[in-house]
MILOVEX-367837 format. One record per residue (C-alpha): x, y, z; residue in three letters; residue number from 1. Coordinates in steps of 0.02 Angstrom, whole numbers, plus 50000, padded with zeros to 5 digits. Example, Ala and Ser with C-alpha at 12.3 -4.5 7.8 and 13.67 -1.06 7.14 Angstrom:
<sites>
      u      v      w  resn  resi
  50615  49775  50390   ALA     1
  50684  49947  50357   SER     2
</sites>
This chain:
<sites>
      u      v      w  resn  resi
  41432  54266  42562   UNK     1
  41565  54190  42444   UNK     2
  41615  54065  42557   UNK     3
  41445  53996  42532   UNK     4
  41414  54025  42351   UNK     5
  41484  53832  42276   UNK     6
  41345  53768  42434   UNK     7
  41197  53858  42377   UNK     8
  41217  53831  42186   UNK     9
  41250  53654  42199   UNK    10
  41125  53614  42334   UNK    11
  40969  53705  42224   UNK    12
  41024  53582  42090   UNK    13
  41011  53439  42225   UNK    14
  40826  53498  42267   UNK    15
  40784  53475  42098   UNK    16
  40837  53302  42093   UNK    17
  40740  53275  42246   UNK    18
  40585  53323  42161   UNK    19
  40594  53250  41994   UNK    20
  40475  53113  42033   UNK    21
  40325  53241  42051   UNK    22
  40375  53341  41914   UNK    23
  40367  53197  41776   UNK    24
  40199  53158  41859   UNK    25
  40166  53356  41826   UNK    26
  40215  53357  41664   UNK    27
  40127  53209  41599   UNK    28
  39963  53289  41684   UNK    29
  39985  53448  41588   UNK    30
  39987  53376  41414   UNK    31
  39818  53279  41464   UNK    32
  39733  53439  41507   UNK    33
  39793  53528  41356   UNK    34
  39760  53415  41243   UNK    35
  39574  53398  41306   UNK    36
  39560  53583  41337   UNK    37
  39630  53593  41135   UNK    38
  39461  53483  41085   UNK    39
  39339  53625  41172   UNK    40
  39265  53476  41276   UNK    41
  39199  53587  41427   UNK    42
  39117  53432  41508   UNK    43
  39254  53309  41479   UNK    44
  39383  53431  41521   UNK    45
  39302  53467  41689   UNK    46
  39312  53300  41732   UNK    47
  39441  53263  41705   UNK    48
  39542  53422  41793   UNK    49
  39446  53346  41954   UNK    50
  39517  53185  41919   UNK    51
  39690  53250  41897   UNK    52
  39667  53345  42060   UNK    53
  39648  53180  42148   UNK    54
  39790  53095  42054   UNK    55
  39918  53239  42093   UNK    56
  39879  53245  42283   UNK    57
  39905  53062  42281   UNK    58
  40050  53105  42162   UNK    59
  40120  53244  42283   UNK    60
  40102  53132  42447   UNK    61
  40205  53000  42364   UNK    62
  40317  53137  42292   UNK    63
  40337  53194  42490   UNK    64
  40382  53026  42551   UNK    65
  40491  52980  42417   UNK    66
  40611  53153  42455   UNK    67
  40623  53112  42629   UNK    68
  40679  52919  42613   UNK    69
  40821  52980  42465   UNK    70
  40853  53148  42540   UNK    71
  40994  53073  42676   UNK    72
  41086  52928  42555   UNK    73
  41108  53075  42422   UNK    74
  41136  53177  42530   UNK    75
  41283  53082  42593   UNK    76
  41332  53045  42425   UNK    77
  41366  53227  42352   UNK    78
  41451  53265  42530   UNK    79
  41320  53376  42581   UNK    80
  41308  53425  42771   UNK    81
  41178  53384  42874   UNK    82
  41121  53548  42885   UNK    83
  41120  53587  42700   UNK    84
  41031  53416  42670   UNK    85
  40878  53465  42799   UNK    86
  40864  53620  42725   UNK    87
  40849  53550  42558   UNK    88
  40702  53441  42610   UNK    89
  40606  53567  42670   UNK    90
  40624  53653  42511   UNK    91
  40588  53520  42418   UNK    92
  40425  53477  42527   UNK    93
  40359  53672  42512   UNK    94
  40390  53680  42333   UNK    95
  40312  53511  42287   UNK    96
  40137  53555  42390   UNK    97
  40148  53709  42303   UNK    98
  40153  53647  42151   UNK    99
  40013  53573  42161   UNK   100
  39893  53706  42076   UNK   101
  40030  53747  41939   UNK   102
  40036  53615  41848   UNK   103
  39841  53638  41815   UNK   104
  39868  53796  41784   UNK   105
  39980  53781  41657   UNK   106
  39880  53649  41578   UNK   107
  39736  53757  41563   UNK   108
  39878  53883  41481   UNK   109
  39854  54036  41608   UNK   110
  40028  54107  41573   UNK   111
  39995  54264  41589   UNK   112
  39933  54234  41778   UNK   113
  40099  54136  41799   UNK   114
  40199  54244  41722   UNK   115
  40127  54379  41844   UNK   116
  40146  54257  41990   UNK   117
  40331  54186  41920   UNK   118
  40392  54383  41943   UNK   119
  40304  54420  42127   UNK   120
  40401  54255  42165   UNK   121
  40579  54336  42104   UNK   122
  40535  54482  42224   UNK   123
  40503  54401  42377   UNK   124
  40667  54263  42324   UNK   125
  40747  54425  42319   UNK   126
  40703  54519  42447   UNK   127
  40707  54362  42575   UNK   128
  40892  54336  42533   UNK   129
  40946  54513  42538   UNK   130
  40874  54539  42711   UNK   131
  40910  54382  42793   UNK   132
  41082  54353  42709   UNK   133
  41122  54500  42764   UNK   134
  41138  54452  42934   UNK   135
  41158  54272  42907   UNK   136
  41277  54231  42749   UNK   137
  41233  54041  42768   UNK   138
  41193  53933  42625   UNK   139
  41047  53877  42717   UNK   140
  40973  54030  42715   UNK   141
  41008  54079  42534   UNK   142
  40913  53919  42490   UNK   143
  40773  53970  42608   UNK   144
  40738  54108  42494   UNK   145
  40672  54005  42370   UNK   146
  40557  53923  42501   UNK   147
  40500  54086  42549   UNK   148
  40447  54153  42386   UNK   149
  40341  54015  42361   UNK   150
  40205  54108  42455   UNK   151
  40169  54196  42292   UNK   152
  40077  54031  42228   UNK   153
  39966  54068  42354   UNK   154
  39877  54189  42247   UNK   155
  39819  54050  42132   UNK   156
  39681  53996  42279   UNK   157
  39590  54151  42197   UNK   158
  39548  54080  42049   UNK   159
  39531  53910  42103   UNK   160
  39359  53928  42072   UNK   161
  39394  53966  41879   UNK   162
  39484  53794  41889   UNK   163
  39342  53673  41953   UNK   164
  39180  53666  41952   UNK   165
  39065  53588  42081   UNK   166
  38974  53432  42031   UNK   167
  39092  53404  41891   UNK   168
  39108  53196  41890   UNK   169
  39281  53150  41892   UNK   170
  39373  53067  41724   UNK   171
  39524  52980  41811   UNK   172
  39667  52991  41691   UNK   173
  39735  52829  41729   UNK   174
  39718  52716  41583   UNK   175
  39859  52601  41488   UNK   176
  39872  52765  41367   UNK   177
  39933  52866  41506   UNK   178
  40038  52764  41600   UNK   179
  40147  52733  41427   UNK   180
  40163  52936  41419   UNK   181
  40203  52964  41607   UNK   182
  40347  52832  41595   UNK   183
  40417  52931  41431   UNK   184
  40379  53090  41520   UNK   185
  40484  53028  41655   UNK   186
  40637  52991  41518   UNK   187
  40606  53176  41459   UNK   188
  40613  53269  41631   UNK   189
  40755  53158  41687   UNK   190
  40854  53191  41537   UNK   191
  40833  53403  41564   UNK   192
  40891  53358  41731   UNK   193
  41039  53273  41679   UNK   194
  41096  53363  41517   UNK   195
  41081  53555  41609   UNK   196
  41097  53533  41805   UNK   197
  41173  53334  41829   UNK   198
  41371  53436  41815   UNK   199
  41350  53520  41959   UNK   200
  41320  53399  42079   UNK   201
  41463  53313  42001   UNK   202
  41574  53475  42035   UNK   203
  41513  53453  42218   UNK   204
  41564  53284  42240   UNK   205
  41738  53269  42159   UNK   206
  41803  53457  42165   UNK   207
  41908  53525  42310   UNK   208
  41830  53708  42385   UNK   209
  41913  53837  42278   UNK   210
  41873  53743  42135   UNK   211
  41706  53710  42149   UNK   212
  41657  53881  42183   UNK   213
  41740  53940  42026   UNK   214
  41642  53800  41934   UNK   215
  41501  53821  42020   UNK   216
  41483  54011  41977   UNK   217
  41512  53982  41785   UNK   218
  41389  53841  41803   UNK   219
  41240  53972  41850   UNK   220
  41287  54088  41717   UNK   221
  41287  53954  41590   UNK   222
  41116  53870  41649   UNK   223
  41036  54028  41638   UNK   224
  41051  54029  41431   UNK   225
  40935  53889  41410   UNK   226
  40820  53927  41567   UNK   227
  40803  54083  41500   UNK   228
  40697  54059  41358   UNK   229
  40614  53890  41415   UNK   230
  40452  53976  41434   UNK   231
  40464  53979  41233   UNK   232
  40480  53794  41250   UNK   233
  40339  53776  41378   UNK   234
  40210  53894  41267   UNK   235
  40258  53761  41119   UNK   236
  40228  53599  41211   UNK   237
  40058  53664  41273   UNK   238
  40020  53719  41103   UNK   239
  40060  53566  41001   UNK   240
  39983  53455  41163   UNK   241
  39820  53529  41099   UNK   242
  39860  53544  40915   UNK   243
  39959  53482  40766   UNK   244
  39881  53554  40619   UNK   245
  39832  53713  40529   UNK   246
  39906  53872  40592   UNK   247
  39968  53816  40738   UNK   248
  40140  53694  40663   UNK   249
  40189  53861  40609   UNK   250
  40180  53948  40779   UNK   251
  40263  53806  40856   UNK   252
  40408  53813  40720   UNK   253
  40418  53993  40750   UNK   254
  40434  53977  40939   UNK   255
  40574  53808  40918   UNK   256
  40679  53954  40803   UNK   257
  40661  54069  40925   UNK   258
  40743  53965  41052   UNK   259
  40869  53927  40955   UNK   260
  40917  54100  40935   UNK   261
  40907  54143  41106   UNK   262
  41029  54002  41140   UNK   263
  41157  54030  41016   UNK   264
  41137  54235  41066   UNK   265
  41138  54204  41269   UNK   266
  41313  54101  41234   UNK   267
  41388  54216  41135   UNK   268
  41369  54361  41245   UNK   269
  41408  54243  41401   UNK   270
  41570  54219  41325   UNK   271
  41617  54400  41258   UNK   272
  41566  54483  41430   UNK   273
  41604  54311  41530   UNK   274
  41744  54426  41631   UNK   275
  41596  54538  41700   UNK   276
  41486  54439  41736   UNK   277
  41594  54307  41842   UNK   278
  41663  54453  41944   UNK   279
  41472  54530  41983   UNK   280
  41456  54331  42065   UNK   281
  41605  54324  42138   UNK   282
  41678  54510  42174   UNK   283
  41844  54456  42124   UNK   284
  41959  54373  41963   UNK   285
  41958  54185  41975   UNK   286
  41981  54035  41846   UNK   287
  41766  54035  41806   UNK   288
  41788  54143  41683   UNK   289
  41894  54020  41576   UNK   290
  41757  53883  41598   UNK   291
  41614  53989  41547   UNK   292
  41671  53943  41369   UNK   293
  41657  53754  41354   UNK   294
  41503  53785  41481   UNK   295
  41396  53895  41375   UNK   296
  41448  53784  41224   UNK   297
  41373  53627  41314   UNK   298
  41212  53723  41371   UNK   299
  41159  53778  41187   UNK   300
  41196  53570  41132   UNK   301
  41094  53551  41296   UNK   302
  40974  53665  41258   UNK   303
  40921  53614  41086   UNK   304
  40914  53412  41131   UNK   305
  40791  53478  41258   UNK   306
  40683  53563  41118   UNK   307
  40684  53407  41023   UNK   308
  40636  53324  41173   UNK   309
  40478  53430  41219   UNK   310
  40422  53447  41044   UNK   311
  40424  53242  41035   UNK   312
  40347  53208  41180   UNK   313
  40202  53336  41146   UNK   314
  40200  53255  40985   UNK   315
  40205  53071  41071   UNK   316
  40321  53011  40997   UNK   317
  40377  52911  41137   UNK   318
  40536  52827  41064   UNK   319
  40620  52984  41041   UNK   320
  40584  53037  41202   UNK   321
  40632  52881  41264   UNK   322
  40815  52893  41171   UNK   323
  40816  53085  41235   UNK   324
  40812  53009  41410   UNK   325
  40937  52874  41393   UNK   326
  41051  52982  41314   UNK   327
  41049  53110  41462   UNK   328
  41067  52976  41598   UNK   329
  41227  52914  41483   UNK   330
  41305  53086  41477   UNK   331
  41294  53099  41658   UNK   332
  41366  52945  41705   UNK   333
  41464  52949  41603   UNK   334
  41532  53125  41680   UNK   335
  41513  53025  41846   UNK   336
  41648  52914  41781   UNK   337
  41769  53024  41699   UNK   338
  41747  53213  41776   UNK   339
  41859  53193  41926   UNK   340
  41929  53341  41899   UNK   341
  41875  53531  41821   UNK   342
  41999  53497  41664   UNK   343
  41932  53310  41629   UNK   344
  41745  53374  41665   UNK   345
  41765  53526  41555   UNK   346
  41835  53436  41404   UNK   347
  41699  53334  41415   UNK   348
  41546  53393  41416   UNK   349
  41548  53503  41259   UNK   350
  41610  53339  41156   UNK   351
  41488  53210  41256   UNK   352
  41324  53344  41233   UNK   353
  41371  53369  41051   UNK   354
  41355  53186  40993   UNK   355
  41214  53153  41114   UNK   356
  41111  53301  41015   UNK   357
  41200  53232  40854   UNK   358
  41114  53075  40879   UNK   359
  40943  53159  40928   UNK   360
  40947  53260  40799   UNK   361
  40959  53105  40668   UNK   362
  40829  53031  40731   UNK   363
  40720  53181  40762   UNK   364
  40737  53201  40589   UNK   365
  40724  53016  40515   UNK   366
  40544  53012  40645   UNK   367
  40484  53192  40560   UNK   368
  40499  53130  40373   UNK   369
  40416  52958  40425   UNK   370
  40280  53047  40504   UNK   371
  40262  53199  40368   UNK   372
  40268  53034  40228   UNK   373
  40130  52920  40326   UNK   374
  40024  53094  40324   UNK   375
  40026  53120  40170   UNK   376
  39978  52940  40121   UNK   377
  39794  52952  40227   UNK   378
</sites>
């Protein structure tokens, strides 16, 4: 369905915006339980995974209502059709309520069950949108895939039991503490947002339909170097949510160096082989394959701010995660302002990502030595 292709990539990115509100919530929720589960507290931790349970249905309901008030002004805005836009709510809907149990299972670091789960979910995606594409090459029911293989998550009501336990008194985790970290959580998650998916919604507003294809096809390419070794980045964050000393700073550095090879090693065969794989999208030669290159080199500057930005915030140290997130809502406005077409927009965004890490990176660095200094002092 090529005709479709620019419609389905840029509307998955415009589900995710929808649900960003539940997944800072999500986040912040999974650093509690990690860090609790990291202090062998059975009793406290059980309370307070039955408080979170509360919180995030609360969370998800607000979540729910929030999507469907936003979904039709965005909607409008990006120049998405009505269809398209309905379509995306439901996703968004489905995949928040699914989400639900995730998040705690993460927190209680059960990657291997995910992991299991995350590739029965790529089979049904796949299989859904093979079959039904098949016979109906509509964007709408590309994007349905994803609501379909959500089913997968259904698995996790097995081992719900594993998760709570009855009688456990419930530990809300509302308190001054975490409402500082869920508003810096929100800064982080909103910064990802903007720094590796915000482009293509810009490509969808301003770019006529040829163009936006091609753009939007280099755009998934590129996006998949730094989503491809985010689990290294999620392992880390749970890790140094429940730790910061002894053996495991060095498993965290190993896993941040790690990601930053897979980055700079994803780009560099993106753009040697970025003829192949544009034509395997597309099934014919168009002008992607020339914006793969500025496109992968954004993602890796992308890619490592967001490192810096999950190993801060597990760290809480909420003023770089703070700067993180103002820095990502500036580089997308910024291309907002400026990206009106695929030349100004490409030019851009390697040049705008590279000082925005630059500046990160400074005062990453300037944070670690303070920190490394005042430890050494007690």
């Amino acid at each position: 369905m090529p005709g479709e292709y620019a419609d389905t990539s840029s509307l998955l990115n415009f589900i995710s915006l929808l649900g960003l509100p539940l997944t800072m919530v999500a986040t912040a929720l999974v650093h509690y339980i990690a860090h609790f589960r990291g202090q062998n507290d059975e009793a406290r931790l059980q309370g307070l995974l039955a408080g979170c349970q509360s919180f995030l249905l609360k969370a998800t309901i607000a979540g729910s209502i929030l999507a469907v008030a936003l979904a039709d002004p965005l909607g409008r805005f990006f120049h998405f059709r009505t269809t398209l836009m309905l379509t995306a709510l439901v996703c968004v809907l489905v995949g928040l309520w699914s989400g639900f149990a995730v998040a705690l299972c993460q927190g209680m670091a059960w990657f291997k069950r995910l992991a299991v789960i995350g590739l029965v979910a790529v089979g049904l995606r796949l299989l859904f949108g093979w079959v039904v594409t098949m016979y109906i090459p509509k964007a709408e029911m590309a994007v349905s895939a994803t609501t379909f293989s959500l089913l997968a998550n259904l698995s996790l009501l097995y081992w719900w039991k594993d998760i709570f336990r009855h009688g456990a008194a419930r530990i809300s985790p509302w308190n001054r503490e975490f409402v500082n970290f869920l508003l810096v959580t929100a800064a982080y998650v909103a910064g990802n947002f903007f720094f590796l998916s915000g482009d293509a919604l810009v490509a969808k507003r301003y770019f006529m339909a040829d163009d936006n294809k091609a753009y939007q096809a280099a755009g998934t390419l590129a996006r998949a170097i730094p989503f491809s070794v985010t689990p290294l980045l999620l392992v880390m964050f749970t890790s140094r949510s429940g730790s910061k000393k002894g053996p495991a700073i060095s498993e965290q550095r190993i896993l941040l160096i790690l990601f930053a090879a897979g980055l700079t090693c994803g780009a560099c065969g993106l753009i040697a082989f970025r003829n192949t794989w544009v034509r395997i999208i597309l099934k014919q030669p168009v002008n992607a394959a020339s914006m793969l290159i500025p496109l992968a080199i954004t993602m890796v500057f992308g890619g490592l701010s967001q490192a810096i930005g999950i190993w801060s915030l597990a760290s809480r140290w909420l003023k770089v995660v703070a700067l993180y997130g103002f820095l990502g809502l500036a580089y997308w406005l910024t291309l907002l302002v400026v990206g009106h077409t695929p030349p100004l927009l490409l030019h851009t965004m390697p040049v705008a990502t590279a000082m925005a890490f630059g500046i990160l990176c400074a005062t990453w660095l300037l944070t670690l030595s303070q920190k490394t200094r005042d430890h050494a002092v007690a």
